[in-house]
MOPAC internal coordinates of N, CA, C and O (Angstrom, degrees):
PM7 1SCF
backbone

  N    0.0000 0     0.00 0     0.00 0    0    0    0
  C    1.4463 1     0.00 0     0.00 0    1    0    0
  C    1.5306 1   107.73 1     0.00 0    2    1    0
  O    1.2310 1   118.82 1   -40.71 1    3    2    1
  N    1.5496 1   119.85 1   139.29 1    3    2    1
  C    1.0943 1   120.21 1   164.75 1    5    3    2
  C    1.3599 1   127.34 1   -38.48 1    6    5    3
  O    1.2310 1   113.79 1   -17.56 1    7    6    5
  N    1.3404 1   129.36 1   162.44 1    7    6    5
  C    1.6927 1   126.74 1   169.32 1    9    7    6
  C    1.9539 1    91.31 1   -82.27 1   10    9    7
  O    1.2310 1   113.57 1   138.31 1   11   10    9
  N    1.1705 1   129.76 1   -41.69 1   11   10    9
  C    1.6266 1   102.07 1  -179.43 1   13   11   10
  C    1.2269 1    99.76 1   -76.76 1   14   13   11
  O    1.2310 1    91.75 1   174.05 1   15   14   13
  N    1.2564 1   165.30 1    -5.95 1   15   14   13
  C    1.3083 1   162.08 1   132.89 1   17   15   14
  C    0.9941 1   110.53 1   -10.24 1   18   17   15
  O    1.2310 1   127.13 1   100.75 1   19   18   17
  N    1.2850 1   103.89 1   -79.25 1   19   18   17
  C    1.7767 1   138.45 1  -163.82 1   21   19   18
  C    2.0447 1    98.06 1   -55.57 1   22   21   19
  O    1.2310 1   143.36 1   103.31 1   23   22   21
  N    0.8721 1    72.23 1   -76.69 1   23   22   21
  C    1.8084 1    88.30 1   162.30 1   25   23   22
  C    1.1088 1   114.72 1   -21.48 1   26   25   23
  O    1.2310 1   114.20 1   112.09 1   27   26   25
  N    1.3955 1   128.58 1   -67.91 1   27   26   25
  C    1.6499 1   125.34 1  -168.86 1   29   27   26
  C    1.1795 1    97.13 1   -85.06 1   30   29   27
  O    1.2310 1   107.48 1   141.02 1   31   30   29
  N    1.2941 1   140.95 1   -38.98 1   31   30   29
  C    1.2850 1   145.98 1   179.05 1   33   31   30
  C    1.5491 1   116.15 1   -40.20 1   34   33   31
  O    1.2310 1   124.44 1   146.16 1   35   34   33
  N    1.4962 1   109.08 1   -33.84 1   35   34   33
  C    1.5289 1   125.89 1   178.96 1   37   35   34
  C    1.3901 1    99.66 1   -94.53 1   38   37   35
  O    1.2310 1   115.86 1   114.38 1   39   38   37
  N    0.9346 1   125.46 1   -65.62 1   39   38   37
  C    1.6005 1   129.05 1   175.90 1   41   39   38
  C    1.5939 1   105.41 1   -32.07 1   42   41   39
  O    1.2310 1   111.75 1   121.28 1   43   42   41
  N    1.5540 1   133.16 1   -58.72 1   43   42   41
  C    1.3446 1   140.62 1   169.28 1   45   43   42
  C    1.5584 1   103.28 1   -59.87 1   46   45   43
  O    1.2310 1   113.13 1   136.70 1   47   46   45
  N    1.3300 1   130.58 1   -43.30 1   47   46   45
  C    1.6078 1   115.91 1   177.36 1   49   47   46
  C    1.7344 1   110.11 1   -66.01 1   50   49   47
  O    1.2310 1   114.31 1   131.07 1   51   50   49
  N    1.4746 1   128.38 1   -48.93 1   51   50   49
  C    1.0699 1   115.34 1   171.08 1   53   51   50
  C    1.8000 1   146.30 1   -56.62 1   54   53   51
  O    1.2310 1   135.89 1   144.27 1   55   54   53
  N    1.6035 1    86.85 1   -35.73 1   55   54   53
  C    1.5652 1   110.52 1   137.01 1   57   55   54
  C    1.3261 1   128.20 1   -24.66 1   58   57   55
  O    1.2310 1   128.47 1   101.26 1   59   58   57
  N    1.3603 1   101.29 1   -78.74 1   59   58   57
  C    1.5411 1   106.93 1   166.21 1   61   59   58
  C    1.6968 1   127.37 1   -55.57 1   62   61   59
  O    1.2310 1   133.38 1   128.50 1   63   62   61
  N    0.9065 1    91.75 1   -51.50 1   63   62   61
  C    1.9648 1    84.48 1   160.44 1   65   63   62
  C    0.7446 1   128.98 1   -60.09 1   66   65   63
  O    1.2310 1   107.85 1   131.38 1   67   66   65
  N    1.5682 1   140.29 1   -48.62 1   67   66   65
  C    1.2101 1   161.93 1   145.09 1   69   67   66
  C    1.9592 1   106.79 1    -4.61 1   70   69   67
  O    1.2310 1   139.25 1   118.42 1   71   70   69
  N    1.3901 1    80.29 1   -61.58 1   71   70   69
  C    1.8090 1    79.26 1  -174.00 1   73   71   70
  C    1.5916 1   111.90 1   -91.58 1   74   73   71
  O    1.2310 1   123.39 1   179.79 1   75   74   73
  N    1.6661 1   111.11 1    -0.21 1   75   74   73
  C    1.6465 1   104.00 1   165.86 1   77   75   74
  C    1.4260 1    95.48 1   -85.52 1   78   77   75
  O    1.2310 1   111.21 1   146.24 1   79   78   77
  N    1.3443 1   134.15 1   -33.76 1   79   78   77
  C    1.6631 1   123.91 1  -167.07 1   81   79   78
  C    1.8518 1   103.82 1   -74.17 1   82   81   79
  O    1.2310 1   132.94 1   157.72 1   83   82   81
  N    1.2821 1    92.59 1   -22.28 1   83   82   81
  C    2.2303 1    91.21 1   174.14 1   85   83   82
  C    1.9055 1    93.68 1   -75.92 1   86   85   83
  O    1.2310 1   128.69 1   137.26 1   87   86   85
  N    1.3887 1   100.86 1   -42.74 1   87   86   85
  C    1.5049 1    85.47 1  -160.87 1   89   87   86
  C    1.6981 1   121.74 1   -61.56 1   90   89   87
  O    1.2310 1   133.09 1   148.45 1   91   90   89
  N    1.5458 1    92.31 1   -31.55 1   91   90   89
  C    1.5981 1   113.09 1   174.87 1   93   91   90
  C    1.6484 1   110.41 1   -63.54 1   94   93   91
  O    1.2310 1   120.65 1   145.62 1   95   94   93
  N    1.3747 1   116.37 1   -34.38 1   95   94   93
  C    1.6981 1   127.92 1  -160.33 1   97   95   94
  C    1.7507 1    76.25 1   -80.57 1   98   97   95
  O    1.2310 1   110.52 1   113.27 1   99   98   97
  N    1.3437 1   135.42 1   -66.73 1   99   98   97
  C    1.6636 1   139.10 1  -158.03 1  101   99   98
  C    1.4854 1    96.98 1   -52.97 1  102  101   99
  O    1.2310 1   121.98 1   131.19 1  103  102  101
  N    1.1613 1   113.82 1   -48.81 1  103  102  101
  C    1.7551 1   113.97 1   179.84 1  105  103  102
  C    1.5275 1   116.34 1   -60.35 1  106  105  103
  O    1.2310 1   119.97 1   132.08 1  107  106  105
  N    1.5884 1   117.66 1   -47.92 1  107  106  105
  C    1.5996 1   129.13 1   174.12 1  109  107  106
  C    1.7261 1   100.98 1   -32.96 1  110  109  107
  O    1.2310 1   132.39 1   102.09 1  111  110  109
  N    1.7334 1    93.68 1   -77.91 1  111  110  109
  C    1.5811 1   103.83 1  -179.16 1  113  111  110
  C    1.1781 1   131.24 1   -48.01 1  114  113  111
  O    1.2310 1   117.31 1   144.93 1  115  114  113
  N    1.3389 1   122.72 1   -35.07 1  115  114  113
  C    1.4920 1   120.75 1   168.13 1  117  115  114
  C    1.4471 1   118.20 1   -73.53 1  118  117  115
  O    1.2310 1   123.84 1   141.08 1  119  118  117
  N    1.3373 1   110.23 1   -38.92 1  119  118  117
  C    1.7889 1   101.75 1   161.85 1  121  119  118
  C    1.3532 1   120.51 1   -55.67 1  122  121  119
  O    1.2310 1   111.73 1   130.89 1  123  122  121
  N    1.3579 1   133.19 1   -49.11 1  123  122  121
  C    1.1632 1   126.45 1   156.11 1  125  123  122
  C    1.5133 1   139.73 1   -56.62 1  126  125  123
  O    1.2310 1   136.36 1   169.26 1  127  126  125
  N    1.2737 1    85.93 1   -10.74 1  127  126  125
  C    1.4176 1    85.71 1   173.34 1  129  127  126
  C    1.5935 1   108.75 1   -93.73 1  130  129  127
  O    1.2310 1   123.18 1   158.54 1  131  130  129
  N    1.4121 1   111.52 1   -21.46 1  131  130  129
  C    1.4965 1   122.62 1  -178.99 1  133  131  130
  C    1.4602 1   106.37 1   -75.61 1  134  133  131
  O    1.2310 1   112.80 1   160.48 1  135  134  133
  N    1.2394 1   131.20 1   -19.52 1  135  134  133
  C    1.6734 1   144.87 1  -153.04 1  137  135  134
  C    1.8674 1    84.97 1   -94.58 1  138  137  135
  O    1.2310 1   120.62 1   137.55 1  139  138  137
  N    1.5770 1   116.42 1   -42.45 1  139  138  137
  C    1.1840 1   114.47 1  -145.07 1  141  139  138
  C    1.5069 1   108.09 1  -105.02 1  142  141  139
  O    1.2310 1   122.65 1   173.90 1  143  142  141
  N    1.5822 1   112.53 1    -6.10 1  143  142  141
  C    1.2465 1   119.34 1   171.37 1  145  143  142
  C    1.9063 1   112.21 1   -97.76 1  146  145  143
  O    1.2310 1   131.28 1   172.67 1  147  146  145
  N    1.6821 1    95.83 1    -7.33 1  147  146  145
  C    1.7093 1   115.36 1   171.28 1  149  147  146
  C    1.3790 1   108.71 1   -76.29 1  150  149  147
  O    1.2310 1   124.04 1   135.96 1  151  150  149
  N    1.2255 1   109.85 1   -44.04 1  151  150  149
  C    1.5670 1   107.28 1  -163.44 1  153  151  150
  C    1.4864 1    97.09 1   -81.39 1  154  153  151
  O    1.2310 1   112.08 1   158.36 1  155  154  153
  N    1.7551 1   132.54 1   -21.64 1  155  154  153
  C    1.4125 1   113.47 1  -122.36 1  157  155  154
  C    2.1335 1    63.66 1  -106.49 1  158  157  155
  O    1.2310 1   112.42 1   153.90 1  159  158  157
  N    1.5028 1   131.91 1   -26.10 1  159  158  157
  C    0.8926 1   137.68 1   170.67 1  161  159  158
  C    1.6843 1   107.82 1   -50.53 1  162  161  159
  O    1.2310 1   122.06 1   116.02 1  163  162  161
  N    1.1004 1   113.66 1   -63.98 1  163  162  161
  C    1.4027 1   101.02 1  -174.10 1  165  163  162
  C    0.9910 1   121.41 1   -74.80 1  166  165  163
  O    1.2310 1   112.51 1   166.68 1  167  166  165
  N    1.6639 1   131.74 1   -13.32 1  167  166  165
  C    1.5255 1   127.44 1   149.08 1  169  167  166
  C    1.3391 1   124.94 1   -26.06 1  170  169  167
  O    1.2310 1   127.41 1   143.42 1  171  170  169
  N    1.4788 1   103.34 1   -36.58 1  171  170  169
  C    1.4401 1   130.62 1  -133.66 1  173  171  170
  C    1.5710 1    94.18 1   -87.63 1  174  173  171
  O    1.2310 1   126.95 1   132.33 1  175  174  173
  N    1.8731 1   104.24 1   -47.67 1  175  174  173
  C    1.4461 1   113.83 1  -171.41 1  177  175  174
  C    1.6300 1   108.72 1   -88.10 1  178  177  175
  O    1.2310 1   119.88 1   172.66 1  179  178  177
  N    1.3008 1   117.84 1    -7.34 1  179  178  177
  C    1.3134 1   109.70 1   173.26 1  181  179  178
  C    1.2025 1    95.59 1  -110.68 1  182  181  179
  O    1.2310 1   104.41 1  -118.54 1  183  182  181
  N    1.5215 1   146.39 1    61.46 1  183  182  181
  C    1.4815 1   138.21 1   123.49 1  185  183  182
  C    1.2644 1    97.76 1  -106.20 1  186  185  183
  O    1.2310 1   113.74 1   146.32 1  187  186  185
  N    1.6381 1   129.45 1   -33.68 1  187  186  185
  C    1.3970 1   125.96 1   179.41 1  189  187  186
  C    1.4137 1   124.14 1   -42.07 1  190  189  187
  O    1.2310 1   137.92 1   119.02 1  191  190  189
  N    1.7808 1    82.87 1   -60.98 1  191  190  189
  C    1.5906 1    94.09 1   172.84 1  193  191  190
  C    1.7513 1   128.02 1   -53.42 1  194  193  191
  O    1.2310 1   127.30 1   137.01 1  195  194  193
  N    1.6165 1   103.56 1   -42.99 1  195  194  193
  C    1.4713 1    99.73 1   179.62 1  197  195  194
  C    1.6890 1   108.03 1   -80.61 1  198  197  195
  O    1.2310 1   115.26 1   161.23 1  199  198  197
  N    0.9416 1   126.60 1   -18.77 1  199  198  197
  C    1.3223 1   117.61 1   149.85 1  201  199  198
  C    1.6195 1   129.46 1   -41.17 1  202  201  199
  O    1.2310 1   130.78 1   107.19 1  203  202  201
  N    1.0347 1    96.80 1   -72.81 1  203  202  201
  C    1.5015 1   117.05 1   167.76 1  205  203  202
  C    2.0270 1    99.77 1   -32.18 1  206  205  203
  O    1.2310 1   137.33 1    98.71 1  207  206  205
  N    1.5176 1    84.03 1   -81.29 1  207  206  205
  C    1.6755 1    73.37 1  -151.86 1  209  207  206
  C    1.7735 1    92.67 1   -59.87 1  210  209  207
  O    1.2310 1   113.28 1   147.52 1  211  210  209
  N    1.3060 1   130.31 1   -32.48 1  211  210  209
  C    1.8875 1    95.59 1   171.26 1  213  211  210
  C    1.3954 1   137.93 1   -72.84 1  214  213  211
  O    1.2310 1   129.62 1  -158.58 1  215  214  213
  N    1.5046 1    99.06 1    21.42 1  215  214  213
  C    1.6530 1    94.90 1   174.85 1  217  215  214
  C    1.9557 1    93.38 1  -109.21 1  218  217  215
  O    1.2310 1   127.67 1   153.15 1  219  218  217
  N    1.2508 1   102.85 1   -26.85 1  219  218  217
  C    1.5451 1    95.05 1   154.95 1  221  219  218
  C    1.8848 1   147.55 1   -48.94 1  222  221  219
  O    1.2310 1   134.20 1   167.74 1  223  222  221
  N    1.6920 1    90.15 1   -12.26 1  223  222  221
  C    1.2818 1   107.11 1  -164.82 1  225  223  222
  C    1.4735 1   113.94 1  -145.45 1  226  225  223
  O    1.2310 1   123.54 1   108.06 1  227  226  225
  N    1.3544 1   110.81 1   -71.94 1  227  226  225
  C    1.9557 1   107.29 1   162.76 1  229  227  226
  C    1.2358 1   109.68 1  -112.60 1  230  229  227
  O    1.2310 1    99.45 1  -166.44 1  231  230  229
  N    1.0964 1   154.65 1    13.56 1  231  230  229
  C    1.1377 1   152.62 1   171.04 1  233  231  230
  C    1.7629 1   115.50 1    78.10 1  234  233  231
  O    1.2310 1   108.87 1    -1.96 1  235  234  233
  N    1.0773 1   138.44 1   178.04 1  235  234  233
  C    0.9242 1   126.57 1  -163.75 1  237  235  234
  C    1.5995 1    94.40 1  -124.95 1  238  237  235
  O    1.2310 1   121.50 1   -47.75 1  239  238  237
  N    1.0880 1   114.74 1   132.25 1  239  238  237
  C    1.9066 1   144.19 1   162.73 1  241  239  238
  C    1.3178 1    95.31 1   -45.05 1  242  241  239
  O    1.2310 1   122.36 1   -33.44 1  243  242  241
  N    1.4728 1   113.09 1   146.56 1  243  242  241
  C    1.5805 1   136.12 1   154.36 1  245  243  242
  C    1.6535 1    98.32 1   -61.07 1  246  245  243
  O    1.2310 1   125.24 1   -74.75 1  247  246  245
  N    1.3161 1   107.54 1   105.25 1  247  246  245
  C    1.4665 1   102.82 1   151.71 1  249  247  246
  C    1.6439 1   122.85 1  -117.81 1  250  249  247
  O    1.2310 1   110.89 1   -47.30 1  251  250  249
  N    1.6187 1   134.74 1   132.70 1  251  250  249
  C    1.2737 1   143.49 1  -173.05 1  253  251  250
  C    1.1891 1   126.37 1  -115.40 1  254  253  251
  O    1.2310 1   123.85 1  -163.01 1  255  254  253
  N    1.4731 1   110.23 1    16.99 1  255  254  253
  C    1.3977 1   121.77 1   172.54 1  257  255  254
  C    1.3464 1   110.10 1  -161.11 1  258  257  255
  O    1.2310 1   119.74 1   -21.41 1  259  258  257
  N    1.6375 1   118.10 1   158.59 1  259  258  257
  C    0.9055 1   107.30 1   171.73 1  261  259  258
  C    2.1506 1   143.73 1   -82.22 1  262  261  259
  O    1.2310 1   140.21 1   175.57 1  263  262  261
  N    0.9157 1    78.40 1    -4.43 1  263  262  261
  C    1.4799 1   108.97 1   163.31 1  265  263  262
  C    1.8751 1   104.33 1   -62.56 1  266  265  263
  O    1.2310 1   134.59 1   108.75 1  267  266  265
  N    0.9387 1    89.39 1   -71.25 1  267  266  265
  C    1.7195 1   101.32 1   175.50 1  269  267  266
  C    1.9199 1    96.34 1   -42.77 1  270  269  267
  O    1.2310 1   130.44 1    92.81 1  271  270  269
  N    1.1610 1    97.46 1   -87.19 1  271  270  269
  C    1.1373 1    97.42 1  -177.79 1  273  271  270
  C    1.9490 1   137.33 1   -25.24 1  274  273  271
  O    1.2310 1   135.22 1   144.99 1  275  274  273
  N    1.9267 1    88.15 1   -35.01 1  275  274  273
  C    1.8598 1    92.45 1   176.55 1  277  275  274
  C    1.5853 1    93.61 1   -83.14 1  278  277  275
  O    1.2310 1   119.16 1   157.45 1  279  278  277
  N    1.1398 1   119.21 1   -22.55 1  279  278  277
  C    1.8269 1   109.01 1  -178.54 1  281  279  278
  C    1.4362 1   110.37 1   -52.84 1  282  281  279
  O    1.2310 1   123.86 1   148.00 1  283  282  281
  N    1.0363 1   110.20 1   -32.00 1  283  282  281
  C    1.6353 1   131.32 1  -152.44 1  285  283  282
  C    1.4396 1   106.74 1   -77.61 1  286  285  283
  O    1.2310 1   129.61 1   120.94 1  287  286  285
  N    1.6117 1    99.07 1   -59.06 1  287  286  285
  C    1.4247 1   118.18 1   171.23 1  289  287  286
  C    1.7771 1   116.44 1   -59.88 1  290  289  287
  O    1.2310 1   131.31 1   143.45 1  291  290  289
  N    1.1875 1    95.77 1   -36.55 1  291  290  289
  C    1.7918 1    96.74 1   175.62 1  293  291  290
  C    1.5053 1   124.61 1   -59.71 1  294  293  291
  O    1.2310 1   135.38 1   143.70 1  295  294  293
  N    1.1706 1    87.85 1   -36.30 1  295  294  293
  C    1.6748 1    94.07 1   162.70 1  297  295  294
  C    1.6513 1   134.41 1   -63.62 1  298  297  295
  O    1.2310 1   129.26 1   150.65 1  299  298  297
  N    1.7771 1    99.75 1   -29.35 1  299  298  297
  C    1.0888 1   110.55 1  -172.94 1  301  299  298
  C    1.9376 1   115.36 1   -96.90 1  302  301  299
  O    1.2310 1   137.73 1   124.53 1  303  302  301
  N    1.5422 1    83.25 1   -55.47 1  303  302  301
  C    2.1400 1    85.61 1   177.09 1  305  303  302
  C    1.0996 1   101.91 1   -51.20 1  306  305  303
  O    1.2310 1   117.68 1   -32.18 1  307  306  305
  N    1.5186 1   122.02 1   147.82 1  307  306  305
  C    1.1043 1   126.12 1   160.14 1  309  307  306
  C    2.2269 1   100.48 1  -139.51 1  310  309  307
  O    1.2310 1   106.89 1   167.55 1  311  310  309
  N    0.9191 1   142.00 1   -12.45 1  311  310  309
  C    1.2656 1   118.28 1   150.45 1  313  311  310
  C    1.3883 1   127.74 1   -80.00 1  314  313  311
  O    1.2310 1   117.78 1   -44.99 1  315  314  313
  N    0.9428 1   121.83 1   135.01 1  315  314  313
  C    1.4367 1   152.40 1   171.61 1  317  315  314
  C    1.6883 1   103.44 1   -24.46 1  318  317  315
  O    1.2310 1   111.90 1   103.52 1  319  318  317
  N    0.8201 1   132.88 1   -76.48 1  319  318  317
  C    1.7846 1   131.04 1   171.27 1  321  319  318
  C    1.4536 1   108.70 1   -48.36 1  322  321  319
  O    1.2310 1   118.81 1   147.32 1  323  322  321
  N    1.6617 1   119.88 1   -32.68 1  323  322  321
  C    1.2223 1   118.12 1   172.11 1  325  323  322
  C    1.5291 1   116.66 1   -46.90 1  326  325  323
  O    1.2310 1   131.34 1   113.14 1  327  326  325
  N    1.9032 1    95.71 1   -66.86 1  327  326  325
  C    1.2399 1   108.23 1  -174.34 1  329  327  326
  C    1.8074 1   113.78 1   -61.46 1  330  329  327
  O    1.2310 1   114.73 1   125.81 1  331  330  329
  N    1.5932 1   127.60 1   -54.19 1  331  330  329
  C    1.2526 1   115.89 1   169.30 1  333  331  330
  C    1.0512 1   111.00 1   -28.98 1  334  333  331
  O    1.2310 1    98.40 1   126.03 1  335  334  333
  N    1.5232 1   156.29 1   -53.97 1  335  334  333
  C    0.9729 1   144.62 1  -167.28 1  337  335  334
  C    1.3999 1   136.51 1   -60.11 1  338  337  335
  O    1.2310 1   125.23 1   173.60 1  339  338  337
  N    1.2612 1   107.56 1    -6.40 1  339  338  337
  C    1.8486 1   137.24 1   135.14 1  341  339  338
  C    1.3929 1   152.13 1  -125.03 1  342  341  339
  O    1.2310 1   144.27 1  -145.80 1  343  342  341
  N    1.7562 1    70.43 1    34.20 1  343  342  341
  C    2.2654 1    87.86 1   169.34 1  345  343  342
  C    1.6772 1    90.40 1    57.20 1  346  345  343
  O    1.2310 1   113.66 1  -123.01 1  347  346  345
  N    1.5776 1   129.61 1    56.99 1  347  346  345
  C    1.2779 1   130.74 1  -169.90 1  349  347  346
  C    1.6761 1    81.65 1  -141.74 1  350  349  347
  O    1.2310 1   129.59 1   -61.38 1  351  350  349
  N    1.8293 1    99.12 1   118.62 1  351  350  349
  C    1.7001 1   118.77 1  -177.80 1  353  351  350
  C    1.5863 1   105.79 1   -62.46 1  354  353  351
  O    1.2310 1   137.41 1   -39.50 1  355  354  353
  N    0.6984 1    83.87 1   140.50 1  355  354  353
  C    2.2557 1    95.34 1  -170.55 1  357  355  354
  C    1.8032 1    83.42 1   -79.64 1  358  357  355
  O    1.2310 1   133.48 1   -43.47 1  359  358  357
  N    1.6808 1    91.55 1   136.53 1  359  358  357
  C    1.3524 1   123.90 1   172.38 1  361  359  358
  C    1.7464 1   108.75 1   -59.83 1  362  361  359
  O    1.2310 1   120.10 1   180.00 1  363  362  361

């Protein structure tokens, strides 16, 4: 094979990788981005819930930060997937 042969021949193989490693990088990010709109959802339903059941019982505290707020929750989650779900150390 010629050297300009050879040449484009590599130029077209790197090419081709090139756009499976974008296609693979577009897939990475959207899974993570799908992982992070999952978790940021179930955050979402376990403040509801502990809300809920403390306005059933003591009512729920003024909280104005979120700090306040994981204090709050620490008291309350007690399973393990609960608590991961705010970097909160398992009981």
């Amino acid at each position: 094979m010629p050297q300009p042969e050879r040449v484009l021949a590599r130029i077209q193989s790197l090419d081709e990788r090139l756009a499976r490693l974008r296609t693979e990088k577009n897939r990475l990010i959207a899974r993570a981005g799908h992982a992070e709109r999952k978790r940021d959802t179930r955050r979402k339903i376990l403040i509801g819930g502990a809300v809920l059941a403390a306005i059933d019982h003591e009512g729920v505290p003024v909280m104005r930060s979120v700090p306040e707020l994981l204090r709050w929750l620490d008291t309350r989650l007690t399973r393990p997937h609960d608590r991961a779900a705010f970097d909160l150390l398992p009981k």
